[in-house]
C-alpha positions in Angstrom: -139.6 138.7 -71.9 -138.0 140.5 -68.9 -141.0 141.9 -67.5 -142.3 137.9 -67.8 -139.8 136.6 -66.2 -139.7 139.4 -63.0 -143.1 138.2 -63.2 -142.8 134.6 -62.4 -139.6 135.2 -60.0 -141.7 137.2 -58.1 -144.3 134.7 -58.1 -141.7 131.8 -57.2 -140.2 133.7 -54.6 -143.3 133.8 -53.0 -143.7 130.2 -53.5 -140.6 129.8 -52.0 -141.8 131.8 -48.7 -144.5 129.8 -48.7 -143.5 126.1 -48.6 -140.6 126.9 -46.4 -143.3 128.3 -44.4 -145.3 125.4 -44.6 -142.7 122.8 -44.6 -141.3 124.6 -40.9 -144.9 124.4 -39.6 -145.3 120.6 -40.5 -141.8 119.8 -39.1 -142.9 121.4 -35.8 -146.2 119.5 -35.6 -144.6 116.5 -36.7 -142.1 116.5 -34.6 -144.6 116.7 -31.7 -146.9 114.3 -32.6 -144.0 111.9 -32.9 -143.2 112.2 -29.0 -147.0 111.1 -28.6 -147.9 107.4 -28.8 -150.4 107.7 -32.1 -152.9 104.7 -31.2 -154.9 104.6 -34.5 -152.6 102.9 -36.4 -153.1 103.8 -40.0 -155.7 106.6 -40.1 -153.4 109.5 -38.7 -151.0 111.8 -39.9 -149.9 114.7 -38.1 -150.7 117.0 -40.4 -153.8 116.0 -42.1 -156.5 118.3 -43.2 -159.2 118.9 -41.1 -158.1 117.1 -38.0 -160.0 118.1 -34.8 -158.9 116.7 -31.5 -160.7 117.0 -27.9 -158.2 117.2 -24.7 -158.6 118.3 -21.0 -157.1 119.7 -18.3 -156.6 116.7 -15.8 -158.1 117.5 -12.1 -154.6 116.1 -10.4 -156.8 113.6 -8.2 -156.4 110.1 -7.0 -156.6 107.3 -10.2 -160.3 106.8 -10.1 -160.9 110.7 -10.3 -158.3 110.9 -13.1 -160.7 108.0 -14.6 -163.5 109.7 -14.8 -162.2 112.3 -16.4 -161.0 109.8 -18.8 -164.2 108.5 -19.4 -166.0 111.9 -19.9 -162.9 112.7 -22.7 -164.1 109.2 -24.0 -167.8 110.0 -25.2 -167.2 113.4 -26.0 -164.9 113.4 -28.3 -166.9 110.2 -29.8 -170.3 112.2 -29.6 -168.3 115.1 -31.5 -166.3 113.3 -33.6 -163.1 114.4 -32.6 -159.4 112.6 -32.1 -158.6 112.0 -28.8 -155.6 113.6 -27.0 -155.4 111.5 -23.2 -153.3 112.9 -20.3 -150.7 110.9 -18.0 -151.8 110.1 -14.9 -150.3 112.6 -11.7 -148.5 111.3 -8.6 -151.1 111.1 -6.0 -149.9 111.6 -2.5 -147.1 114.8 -4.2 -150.4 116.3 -5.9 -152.3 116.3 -2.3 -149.1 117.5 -0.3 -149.1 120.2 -3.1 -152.6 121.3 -2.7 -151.9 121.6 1.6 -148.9 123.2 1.5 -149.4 125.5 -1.9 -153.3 126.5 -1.2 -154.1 125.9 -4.5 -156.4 123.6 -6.4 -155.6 120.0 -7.6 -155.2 121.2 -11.4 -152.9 123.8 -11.0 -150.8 120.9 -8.4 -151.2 118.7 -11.8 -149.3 121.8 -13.9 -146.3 121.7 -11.5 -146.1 118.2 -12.0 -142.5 117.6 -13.7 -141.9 114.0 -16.2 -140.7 112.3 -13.2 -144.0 112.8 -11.5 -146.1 111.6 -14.4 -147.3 107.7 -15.6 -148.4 107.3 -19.2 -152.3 106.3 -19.0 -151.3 103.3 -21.6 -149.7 101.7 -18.6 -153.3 101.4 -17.1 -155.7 101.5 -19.8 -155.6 99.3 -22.9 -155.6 101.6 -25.2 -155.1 99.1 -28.1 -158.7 98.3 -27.5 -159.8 102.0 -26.6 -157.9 103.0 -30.7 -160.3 100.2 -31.9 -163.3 102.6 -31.0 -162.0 106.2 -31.7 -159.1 107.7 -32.9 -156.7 108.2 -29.4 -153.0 109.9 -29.4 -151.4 109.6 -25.8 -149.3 112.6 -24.6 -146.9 111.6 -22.3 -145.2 115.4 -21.3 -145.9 117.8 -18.7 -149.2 119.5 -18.8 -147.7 123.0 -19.5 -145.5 121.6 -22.2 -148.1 119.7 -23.9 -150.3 123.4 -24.0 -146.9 125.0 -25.2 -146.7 122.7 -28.3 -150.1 123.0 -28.9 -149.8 127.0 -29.3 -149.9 127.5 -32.9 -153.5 125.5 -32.8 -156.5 127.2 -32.2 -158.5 126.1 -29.1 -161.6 126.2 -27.5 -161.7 125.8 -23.7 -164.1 125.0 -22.0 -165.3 125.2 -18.1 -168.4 124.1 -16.3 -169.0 121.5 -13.8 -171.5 120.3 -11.3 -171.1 123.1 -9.4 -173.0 125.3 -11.5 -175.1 122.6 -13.5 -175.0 120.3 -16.6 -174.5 119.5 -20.0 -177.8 118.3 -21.9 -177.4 116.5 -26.1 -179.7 119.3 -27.3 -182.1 122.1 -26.7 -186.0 120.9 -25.7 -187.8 121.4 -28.6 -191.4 120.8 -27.1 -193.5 122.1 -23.8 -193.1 118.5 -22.6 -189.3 118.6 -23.1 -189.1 122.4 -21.9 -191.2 120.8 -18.7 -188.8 117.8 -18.2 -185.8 120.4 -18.3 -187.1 122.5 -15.7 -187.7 119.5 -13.2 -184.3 118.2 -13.6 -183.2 117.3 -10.3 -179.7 119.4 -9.3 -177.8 119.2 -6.2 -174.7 122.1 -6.1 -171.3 120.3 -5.5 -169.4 123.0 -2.6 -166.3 121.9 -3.7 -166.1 122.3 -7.0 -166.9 126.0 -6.6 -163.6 128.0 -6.5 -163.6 126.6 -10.7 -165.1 128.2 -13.9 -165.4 132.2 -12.9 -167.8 133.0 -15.7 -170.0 129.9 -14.5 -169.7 130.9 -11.0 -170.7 134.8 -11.8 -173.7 133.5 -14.3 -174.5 131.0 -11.3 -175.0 133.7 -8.5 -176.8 136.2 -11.0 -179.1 133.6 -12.0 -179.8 132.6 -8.1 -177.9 129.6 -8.2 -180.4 128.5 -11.0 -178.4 125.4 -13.0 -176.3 126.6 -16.2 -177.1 124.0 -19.0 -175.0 123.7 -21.5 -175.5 121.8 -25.4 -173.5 119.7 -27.1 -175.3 119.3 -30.3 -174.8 122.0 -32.2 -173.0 124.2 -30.4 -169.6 122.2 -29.5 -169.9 120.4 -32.5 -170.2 123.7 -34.6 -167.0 125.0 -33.1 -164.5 124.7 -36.2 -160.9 125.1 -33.5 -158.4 122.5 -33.8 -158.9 121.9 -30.3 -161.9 121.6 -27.5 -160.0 122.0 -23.8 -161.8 121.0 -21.2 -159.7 123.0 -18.8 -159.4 123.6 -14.9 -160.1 119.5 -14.3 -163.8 119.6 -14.5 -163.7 117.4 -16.7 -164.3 114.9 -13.6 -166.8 116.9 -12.4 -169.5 117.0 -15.0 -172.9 115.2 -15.9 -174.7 114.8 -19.1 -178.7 114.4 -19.5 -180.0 113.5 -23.2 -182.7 113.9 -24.9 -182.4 110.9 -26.6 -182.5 107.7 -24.9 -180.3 106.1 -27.2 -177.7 108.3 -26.8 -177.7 107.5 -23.3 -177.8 104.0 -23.7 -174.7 104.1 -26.5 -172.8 106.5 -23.8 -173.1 103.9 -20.8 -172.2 100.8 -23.5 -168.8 102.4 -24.5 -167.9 103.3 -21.2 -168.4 99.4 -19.9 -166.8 97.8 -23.1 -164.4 100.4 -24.5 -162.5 101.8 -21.4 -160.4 98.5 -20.1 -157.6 97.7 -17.8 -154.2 96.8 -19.6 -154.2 92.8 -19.8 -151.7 92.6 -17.8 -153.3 93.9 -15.3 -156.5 91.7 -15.8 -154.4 88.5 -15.9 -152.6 89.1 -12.4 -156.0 89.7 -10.8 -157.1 86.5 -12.6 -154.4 84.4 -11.2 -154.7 85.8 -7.6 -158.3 85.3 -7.6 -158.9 81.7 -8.8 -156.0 81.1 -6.0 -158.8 82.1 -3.7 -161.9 80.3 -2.6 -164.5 81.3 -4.6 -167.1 82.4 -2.0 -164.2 85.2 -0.8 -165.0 88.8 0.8 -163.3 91.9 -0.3 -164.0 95.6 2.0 -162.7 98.9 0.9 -161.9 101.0 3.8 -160.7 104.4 2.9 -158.8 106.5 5.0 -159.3 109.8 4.7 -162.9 108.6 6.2 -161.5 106.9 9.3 -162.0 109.3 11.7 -165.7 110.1 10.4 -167.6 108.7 13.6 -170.1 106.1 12.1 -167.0 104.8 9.9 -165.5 102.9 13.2 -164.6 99.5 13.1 -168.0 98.5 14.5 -169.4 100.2 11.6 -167.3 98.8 9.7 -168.0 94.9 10.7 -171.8 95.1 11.1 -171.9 95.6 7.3 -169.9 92.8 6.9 -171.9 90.8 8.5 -174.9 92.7 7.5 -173.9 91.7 3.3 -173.6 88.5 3.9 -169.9 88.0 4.4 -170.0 85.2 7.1 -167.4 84.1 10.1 -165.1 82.1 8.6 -164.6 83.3 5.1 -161.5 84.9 3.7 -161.8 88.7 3.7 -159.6 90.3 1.2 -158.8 94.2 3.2 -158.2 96.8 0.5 -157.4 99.9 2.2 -154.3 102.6 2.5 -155.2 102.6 6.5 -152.0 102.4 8.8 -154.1 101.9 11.9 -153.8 98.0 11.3 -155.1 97.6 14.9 -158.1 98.6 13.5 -158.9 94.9 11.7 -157.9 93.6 15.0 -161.5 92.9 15.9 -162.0 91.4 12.3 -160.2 88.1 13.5 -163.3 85.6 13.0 -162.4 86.3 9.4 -159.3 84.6 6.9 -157.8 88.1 6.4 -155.8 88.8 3.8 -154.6 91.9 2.4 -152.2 93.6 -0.3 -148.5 91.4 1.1 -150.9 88.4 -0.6 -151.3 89.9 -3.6 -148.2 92.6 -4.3 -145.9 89.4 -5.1 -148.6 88.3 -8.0 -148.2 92.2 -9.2 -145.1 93.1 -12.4 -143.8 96.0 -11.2 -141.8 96.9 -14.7 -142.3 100.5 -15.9 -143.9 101.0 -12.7 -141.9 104.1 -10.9 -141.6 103.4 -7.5 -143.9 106.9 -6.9 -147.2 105.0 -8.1 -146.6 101.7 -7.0 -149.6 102.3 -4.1 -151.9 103.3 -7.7 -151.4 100.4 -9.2 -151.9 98.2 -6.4 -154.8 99.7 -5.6 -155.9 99.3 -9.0 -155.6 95.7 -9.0 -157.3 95.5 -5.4 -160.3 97.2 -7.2 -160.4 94.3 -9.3 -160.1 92.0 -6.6 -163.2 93.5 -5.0 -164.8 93.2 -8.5 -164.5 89.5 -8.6 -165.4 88.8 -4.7 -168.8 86.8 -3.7 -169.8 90.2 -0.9 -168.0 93.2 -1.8 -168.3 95.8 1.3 -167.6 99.6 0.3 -166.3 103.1 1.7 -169.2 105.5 1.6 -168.3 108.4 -0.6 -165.3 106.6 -2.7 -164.8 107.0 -6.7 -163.1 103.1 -5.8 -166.0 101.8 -4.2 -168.4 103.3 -7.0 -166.7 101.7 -9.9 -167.1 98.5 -8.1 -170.4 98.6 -7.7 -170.9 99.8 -10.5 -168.7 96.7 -12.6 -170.4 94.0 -10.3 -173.8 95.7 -11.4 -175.1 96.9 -7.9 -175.9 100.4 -9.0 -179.9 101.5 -9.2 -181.2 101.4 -13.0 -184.2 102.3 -14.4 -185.0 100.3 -17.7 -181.9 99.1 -18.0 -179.8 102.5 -17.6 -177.8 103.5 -14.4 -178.5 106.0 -12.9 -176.0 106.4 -10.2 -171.8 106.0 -10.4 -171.9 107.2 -14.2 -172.7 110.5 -15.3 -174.3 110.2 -18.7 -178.5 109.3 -17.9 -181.8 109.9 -20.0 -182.9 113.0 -19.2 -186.5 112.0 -18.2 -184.9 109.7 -15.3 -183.4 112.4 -13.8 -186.4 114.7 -13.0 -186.8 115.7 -9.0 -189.6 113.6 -8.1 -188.0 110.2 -9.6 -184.5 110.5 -8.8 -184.2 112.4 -6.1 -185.4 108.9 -3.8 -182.2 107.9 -4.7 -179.8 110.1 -2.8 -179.9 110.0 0.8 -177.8 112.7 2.7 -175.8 110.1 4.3 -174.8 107.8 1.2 
């Protein structure tokens, strides 16, 4: 009886160990998660078996940067059927002054950023409607406090971007495929190159040759808790597939899955039916100002050029304080963001990203308008043209302004006609 019962004290001891163990670990994550806004109401629990999650490193850019990235997150961690962990969006105009003054790149400006400096993406995005499609949780910390909690997972990260080449669904399989790989057309993006050091020593090895990567299998064979897209490249990336379908499905949730908050929508709505309906909007960014052919000349011949005729209202959305500059635009209705900025709820808004969230809802106002005239080389102006549908397609799929195409669309000889050096 004695040696029984050392037996099963031993053994209960251990049990013991074990679930205080246990129950330590699940308080920790629990106690997490609970500081995150868990969107998929009903299907999560913070310690459930077998969860896998996809994250990234955000780049620290401007709004429509950090969107992107957003996007990307979006159909990756549907494509690998993975939770979704989103980042808070960065204060703009501190993250730029940091990258100046600092000499360092926008990510590691986006890790210095403290609470204060931070917005919650759900104040942006509807991400009611996003948790309808995949399973999202919203972290609201600091980027190094969010990897700190995250310690006691294991993690995958992850670096490669445009500067070295691009992700493709799967491995060719046939000469034909093997062919159509080979022809892709790739264009190295200088300013993503200080990123990814094993890229960037694979790249000059290979002579600069693209670096594909797969998703199917090999990210969705990785068994870690967590796939990190790290060093921001997250914005930087493009995805070929194989199959055309995929492509298709990958444009389709981006357009009807990833939506401005309703609040946001309705003030745009109200300002805009305000407004004849045959009203202009330009975008004139700048940090492209002083670029010679972007003058006010330039700037005015387009206007003219789209179809935007002497007389109309021309809704100016632009961060330029050279306002003599729209001086010569005075055969126009102007109206700018004092028209609008009354219409906008400022609530929850910090004072920090009130120029973001204008901006947002001037994007939206250039959505909506009869000519819409763009900044050349603008993440804004893209997403405009790419909403009002003004973007080249082939059978139906963009092929420009989104970064997820059939690969066969993107060989040299097709798409290459599409980029001009200027554009």
């Amino acid at each position: 009886m004695k040696i029984i019962h050392r037996q099963v004290s031993k053994y209960f001891k251990g049990f013991i160990i074990f679930s205080a163990s246990f129950i330590v670990f699940a308080f920790l994550s629990l106690r997490y998660f609970q500081s995150l806004q868990v969107l998929h109401y009903g299907t999560y629990s913070a310690v459930r078996s077998g969860e896998k999650f996809l994250s990234y490193q955000p780049g620290g850019q401007g709004w429509n940067n950090q969107r992107i990235a957003l996007e990307h997150a979006v159909v990756f961690a549907k494509l690998l059927n993975r939770t979704l962990i989103l980042q808070p969006v960065s204060e703009h105009p501190l993250g730029q002054d940091m990258v100046g003054k600092l000499k360092i790149n926008g990510y590691e400006a986006y890790n210095l950023m403290k609470q204060s400096n931070l917005l919650p993406i759900s104040r942006i995005i509807d991400l009611h409607h996003l948790s309808n499609f995949l399973p999202v949780i919203e972290n609201v910390k600091p980027h190094p406090e969010f990897i700190r909690e995250f310690s006691h997972f294991s993690r995958t990260d992850i670096c490669h971007s445009v500067a070295y080449g691009f992700w493709v669904d799967r491995r060719a399989e046939t000469e034909r495929e093997k062919s159509i790989l080979e022809d892709q057309f790739f264009r190295e993006k200088n300013d993503m190159l200080g990123k990814c050091k094993q890229s960037r020593i694979t790249s000059k090895a290979n002579k600069y040759v693209p670096i594909v990567k797969y998703i199917f299998p090999d990210l969705l064979s990785d068994q870690s808790d967590i796939l990190y897209f790290s060093e921001g490249t997250f914005f930087a990336i493009d995805v070929r597939f194989f199959n055309e379908d995929s492509a298709r499905a990958a444009q389709y949730w981006i357009s009807h899955y990833i939506r401005y908050n309703p609040g946001i929508i309705t003030t745009v709505d109200k300002f805009t039916s305000e407004l004849p309906s045959n009203y202009c909007c330009i975008h004139a960014r700048r940090t492209f100002y002083h670029r010679s052919y972007l003058t006010w000349q330039y700037f005015l011949r387009l206007t003219d050029t789209l179809g935007c005729n002497e007389g109309r209202v021309l809704y100016i959305a632009t961060d330029l304080l050279e306002n003599e500059f729209f001086d010569h635009f005075n055969s126009y209705k102007l109206i700018n963001a004092t028209s609008l900025t009354p219409y906008i709820n400022f609530n929850n808004i910090p004072p920090a990203f009130h120029q973001t969230y204008l901006g947002i809802h001037e994007q939206l106002v250039c959505v909506h308008s009869s000519v819409f005239v763009p900044s050349n080389h603008s993440t804004l102006s893209y997403y405009v043209h790419r909403v009002r549908g003004e973007v080249p397609q082939i059978d139906g799929l963009l092929i420009k302004h989104i970064y997820f195409y059939f690969i066969e669309h993107y060989v040299d000889k097709i798409i290459s006609k599409f980029y001009i050096k200027k554009a």
